[in-house]
N, C-alpha and C positions, 0 to 999 in steps of 0.2 A: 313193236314192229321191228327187228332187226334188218342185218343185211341179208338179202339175198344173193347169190353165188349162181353164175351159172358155167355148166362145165364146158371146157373146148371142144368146139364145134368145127368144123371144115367152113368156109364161108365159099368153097365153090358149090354149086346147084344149090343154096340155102337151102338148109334144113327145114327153115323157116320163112312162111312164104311174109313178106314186106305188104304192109297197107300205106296207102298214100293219104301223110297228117301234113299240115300246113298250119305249122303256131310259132309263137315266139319260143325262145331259148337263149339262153347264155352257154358260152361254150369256155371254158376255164383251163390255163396249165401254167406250172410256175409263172408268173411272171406279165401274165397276159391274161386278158378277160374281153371277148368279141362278142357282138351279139351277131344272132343266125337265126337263123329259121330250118324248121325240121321241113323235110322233104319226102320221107316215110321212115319207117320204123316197123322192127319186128320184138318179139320176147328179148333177142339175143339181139338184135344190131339196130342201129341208127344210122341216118343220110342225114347232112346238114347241108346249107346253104348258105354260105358266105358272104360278105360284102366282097365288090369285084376288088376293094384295095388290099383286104385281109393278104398278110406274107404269112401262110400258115408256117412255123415254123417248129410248129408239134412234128415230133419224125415216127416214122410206122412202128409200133407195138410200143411207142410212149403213153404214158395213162395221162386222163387230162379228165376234167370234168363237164357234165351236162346239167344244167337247171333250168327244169320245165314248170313254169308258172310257181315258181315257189311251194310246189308242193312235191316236187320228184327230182331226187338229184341221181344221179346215174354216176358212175365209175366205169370208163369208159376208154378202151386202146384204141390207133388210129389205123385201118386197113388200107386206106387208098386216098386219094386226094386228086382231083384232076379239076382241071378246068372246061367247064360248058358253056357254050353264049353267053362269054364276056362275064362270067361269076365263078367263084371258087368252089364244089360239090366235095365234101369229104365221108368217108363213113367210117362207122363207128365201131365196133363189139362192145357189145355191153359185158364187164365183167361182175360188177356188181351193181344192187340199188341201195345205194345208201339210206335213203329217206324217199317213203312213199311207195311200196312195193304194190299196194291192194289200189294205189290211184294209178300206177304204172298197166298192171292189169286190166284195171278197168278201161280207161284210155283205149287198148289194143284190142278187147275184146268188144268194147261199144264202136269203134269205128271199120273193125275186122268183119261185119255181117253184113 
């Protein structure tokens, strides 16, 4: 299974349209490791969902890591970060998949129909 790579994409009008996933995740960078909850997700980008105390202090096109259920770890820069009803919403580009590329797939294409 290698990594998969995907190339720079605009993140204005997505390329790629986002389906709405709700699961656990870990969200990782130097230093720090928070859990969150996915919010949706496309091939290319991910939303997470914070705890309202997270100081996200990942800064915009720093890479940081995502791990879904232990079976997909994403390599992942930071596009935006804001706060909505009292929680932290940040999202993601996926730049690579480390681990789990055919579960990553799957995932987006069984819940995308």
């Amino acid at each position: 299974m290698g990594v998969v790579a995907f190339p720079g994409k605009s993140l204005e009008g997505r390329a790629l349209p986002r389906v709405r996933v709700v699961m656990p995740c870990m969200l990782s960078w130097p230093g720090s490791d928070v859990i969150a909850r996915t919010r949706d997700l496309s091939y290319s980008g991910i939303a997470l969902v914070l705890p309202d105390d997270t100081r996200l202090k990942i800064q915009i096109e720093e890479k940081a890591h995502i791990r879904i259920s232990n079976r997909i770890t994403l390599e992942v820069v930071t596009v935006h970060s804001c706060r909505e009803q009292a929680r932290l919403v940040a999202g993601f580009k996926v730049i690579t998949i480390e681990r789990g590329a055919e579960q990553w797939k799957a995932l987006i294409d069984t819940v995308g129909q």
